[in-house]
C-alpha positions as CSV (number, residue, x, y, z in Angstrom):
1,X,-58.0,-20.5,20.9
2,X,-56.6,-23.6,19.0
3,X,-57.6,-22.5,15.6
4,X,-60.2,-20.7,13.0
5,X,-62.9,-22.2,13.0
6,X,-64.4,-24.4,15.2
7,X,-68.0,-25.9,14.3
8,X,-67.4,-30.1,14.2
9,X,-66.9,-30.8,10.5
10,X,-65.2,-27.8,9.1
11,X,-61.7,-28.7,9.2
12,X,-59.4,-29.9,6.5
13,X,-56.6,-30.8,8.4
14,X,-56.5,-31.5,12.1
15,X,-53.6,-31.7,14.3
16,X,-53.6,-33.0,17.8
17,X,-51.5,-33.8,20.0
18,X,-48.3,-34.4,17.7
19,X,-45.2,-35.2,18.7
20,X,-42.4,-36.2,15.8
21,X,-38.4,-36.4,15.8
22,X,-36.1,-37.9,13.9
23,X,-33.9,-39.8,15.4
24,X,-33.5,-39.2,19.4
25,X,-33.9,-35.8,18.1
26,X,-37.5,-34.4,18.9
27,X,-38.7,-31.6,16.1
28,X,-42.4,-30.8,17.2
29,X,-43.6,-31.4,20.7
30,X,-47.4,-30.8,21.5
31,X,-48.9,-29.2,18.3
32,X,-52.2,-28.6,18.2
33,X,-53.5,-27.1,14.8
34,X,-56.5,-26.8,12.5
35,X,-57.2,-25.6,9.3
36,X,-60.7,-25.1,8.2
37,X,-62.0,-26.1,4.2
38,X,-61.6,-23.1,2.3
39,X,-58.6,-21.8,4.3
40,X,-55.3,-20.1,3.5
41,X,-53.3,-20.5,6.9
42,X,-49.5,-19.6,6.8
43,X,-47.2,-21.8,9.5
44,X,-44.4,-19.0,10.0
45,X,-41.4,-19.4,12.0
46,X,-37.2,-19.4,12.0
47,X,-35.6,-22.4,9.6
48,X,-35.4,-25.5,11.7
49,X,-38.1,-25.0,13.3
50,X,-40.1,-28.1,12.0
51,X,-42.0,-26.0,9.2
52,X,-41.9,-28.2,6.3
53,X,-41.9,-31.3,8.4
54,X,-45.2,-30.3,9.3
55,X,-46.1,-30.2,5.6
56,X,-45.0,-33.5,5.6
57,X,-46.7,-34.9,8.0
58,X,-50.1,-33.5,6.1
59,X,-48.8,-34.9,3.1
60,X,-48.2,-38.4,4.8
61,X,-44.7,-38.3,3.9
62,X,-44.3,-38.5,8.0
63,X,-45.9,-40.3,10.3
64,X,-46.4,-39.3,14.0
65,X,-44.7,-40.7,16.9
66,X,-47.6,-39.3,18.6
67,X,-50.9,-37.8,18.2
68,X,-53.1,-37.8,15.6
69,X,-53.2,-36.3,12.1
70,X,-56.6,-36.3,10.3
71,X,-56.7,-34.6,6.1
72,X,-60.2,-34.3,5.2
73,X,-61.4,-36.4,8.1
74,X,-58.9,-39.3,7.1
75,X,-56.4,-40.9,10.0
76,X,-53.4,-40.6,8.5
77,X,-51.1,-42.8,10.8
78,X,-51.6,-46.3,10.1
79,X,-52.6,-45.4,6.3
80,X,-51.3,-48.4,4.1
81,X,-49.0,-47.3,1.0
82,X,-52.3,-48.1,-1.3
83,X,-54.7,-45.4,1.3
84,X,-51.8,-42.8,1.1
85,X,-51.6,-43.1,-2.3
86,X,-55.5,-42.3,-3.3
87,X,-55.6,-39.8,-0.4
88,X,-52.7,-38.1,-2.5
89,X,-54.8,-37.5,-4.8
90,X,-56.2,-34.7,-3.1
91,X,-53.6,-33.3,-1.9
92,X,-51.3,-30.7,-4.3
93,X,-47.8,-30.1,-3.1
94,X,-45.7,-26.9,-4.6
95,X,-41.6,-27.2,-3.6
96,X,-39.5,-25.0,-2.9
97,X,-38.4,-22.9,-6.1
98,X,-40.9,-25.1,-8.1
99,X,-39.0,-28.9,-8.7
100,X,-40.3,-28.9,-12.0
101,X,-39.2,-31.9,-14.2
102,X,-36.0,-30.5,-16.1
103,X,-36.5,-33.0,-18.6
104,X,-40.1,-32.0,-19.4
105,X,-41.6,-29.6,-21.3
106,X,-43.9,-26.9,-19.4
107,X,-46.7,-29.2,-20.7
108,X,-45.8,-32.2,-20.0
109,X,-45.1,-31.0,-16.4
110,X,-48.2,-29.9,-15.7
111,X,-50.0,-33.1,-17.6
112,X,-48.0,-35.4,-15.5
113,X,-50.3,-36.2,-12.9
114,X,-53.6,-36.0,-15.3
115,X,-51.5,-39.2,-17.5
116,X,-50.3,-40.7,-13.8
117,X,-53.5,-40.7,-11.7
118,X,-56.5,-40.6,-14.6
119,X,-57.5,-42.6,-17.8
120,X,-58.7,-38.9,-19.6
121,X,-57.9,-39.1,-23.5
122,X,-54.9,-36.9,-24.2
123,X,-57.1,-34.7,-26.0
124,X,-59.1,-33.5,-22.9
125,X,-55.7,-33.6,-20.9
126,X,-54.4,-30.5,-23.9
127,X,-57.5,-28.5,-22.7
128,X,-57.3,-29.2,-19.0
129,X,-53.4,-27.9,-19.3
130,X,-54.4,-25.6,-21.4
131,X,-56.6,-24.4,-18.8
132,X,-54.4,-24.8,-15.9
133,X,-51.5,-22.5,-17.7
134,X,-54.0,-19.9,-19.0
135,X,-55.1,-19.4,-14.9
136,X,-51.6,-18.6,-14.4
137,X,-50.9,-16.4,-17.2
138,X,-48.7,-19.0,-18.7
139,X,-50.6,-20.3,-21.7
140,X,-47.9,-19.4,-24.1
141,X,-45.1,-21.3,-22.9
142,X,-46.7,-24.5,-22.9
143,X,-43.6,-25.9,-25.5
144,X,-40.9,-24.5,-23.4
145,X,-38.2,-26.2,-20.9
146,X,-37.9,-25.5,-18.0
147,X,-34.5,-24.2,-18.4
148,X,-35.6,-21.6,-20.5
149,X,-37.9,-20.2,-17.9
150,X,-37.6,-17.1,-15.8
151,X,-37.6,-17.8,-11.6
152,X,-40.9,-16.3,-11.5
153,X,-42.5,-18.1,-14.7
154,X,-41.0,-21.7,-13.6
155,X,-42.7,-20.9,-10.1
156,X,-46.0,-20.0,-11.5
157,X,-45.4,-23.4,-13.9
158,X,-44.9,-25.2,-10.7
159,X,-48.1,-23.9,-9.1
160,X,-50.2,-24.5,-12.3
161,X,-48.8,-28.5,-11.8
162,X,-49.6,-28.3,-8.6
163,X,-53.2,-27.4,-8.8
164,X,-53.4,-30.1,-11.9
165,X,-56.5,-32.4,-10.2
166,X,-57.9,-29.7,-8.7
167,X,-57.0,-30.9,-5.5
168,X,-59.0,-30.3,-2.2
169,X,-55.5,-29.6,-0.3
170,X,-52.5,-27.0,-1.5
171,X,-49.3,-27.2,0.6
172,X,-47.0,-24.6,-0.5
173,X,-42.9,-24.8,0.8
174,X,-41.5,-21.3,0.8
175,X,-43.8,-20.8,-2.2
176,X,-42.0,-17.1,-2.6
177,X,-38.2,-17.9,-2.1
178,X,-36.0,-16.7,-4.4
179,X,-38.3,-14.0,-6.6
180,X,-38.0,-10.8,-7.2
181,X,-40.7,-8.0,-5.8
182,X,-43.0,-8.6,-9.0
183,X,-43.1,-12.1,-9.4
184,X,-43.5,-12.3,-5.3
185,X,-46.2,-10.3,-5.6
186,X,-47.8,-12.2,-8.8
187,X,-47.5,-16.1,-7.4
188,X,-49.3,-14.4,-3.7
189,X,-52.2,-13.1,-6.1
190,X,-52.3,-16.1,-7.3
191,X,-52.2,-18.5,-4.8
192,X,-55.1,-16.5,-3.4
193,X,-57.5,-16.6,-6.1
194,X,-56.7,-20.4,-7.0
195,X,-57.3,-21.2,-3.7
196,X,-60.9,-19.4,-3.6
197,X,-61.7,-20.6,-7.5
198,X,-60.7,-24.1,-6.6
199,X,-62.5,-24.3,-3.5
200,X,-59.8,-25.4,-2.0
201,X,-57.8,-25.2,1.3
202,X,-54.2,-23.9,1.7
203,X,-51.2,-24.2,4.0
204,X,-48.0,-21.7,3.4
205,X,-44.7,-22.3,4.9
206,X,-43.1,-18.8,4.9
207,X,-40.5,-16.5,5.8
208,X,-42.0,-14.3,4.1
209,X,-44.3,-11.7,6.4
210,X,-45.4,-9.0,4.9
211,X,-46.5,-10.5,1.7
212,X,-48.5,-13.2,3.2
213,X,-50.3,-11.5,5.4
214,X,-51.9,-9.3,2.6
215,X,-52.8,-12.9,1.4
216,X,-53.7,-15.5,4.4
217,X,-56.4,-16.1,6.9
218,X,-55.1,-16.8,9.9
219,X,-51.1,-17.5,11.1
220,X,-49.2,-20.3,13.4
221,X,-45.9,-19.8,14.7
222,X,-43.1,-22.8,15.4
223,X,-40.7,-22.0,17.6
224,X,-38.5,-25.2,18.5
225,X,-41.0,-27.4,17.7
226,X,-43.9,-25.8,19.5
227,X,-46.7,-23.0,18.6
228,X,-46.1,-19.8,20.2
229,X,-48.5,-17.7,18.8
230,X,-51.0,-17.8,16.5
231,X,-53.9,-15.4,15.2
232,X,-55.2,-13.3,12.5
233,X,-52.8,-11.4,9.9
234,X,-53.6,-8.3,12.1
235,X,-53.5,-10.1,15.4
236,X,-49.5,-11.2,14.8
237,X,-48.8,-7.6,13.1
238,X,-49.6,-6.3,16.3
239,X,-48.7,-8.7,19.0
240,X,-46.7,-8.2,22.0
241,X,-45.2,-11.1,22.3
242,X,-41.3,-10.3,22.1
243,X,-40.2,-12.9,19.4
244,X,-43.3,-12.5,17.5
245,X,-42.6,-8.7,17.0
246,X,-39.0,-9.5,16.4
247,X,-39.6,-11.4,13.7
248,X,-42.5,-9.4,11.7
249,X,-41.0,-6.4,11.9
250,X,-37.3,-7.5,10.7
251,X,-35.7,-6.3,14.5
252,X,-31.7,-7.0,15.0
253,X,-32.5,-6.7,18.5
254,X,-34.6,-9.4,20.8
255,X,-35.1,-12.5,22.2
256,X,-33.2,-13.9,18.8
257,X,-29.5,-12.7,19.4
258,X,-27.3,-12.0,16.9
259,X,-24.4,-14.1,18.2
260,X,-24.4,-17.8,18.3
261,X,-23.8,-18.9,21.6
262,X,-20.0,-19.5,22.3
263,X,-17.1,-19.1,24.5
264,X,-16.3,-15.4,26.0
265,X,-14.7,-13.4,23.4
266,X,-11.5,-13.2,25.7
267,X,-11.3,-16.7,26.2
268,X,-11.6,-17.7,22.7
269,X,-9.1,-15.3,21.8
270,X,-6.5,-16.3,24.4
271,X,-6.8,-13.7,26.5
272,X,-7.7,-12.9,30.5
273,X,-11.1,-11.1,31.1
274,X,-9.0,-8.0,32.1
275,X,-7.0,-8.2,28.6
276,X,-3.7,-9.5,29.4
């Protein structure tokens, strides 16, 4: 299996073949991944794996040294700077704990891209932000800095931005870092029922296990630089596979040891192996 869906013309994002690195340093080797319209697909896996570079590479922030990367049936190596640009467009992008403008006002975060990428009269852009705060429960805030707002509030602010021009494509980086167990549980509702009222497609980058899989379709893992496993939310809960298990169900113990590797103890102490 390579991904969810497979009937020609389905996919929002295709990945084939990909290799990337940065430097002599090679981050994904081989991936092979597809996410069909409509989608919410979590990519899951330790930090450094090559997570958010992936997101990057949908973005068209990277470009492959290898392989091909297709958004909405669109090659995106070999995009010029004026291609990337209207493919962006499409494409919403929520960072890790929110990146809102500190600057800005709630409202003028969320207009930003409505004054940046449309000619709409700034009266229709009110009611579209409006619109955009009210689906997050925010409505209220709209003359607020960011400063002022709670983790959990700046977060949903940040998601309300980035589903402005009702893009085609959400990528979300850690979208639940840093919240506490309501707010968590708030921005997954959220993210599920935006992505279904937009019509849209999603792809989560996540340490977060349990709460995405009451959320997402379908799940990648990255394990230095490749996919190990991949499957349903109920496919991963209960695989086999020793890392996979370790890392769903929270387990000290597995093929992820505890202790960096090093020296012997002894030997970095000073002493023999017999403890002279």
């Amino acid at each position: 299996m390579t991904g969810i869906a497979e009937r020609p013309g389905t996919h929002q994002v295709e990945i084939s073949d990909l290799n990337f690195g940065y430097g002599e340093r090679p981050v994904l080797k081989g991936i092979n991944l597809t996410v069909p319209k409509g989608g919410l697909v979590a990519i899951m896996g330790l930090s450094g794996c090559g997570k958010t570079t992936l997101l990057r590479l949908m973005g068209g922030q990277l470009q492959a040294r290898q392989g091909s990367v297709r958004v909405a049936g669109q090659e995106l190596n070999g995009m010029t700077e004026g291609q990337l640009y209207a493919m962006r467009r499409q494409v919403g992008m929520l960072f890790q704990f929110g990146a809102l403008f500190t600057d800005l006002s709630v409202f003028d975060n969320v207009a930003f891209q409505m004054r940046e990428h449309t000619s709409l009269s700034e009266s229709m852009i009110r009611d579209l932000v409006l619109m955009k705060l009210n689906a997050v429960g925010l409505r209220g805030v709209q003359g607020l800095m960011p400063s002022e707002l709670s983790g959990g509030m700046a977060r949903r602010v940040a998601l309300a931005r980035a589903t402005a021009l009702d893009p085609s494509l959400i990528l979300y980086d850690e979208p639940f870092t840093g919240l506490d167990p309501i707010s968590l549980g708030v921005i997954g509702r959220l993210i599920r029922e935006l992505n279904d009222a937009l019509g849209a497609t999603s792809v989560l980058v996540t340490h977060d296990v349990q709460e995405s899989m009451k959320i997402v379709d379908y799940i990648y893992f990255v394990s230095d630089g490749v996919i190990i496993a991949q499957g349903t939310p109920e496919e991963i809960r209960t695989s086999h596979l020793p890392f996979v298990h370790q890392f769903v169900w929270g387990e000290a113990d597995g093929p992820l040891p505890f202790h960096y590797p090093g020296l012997p103890l002894p030997r970095d102490f000073g002493l023999s192996a017999a403890g002279g």
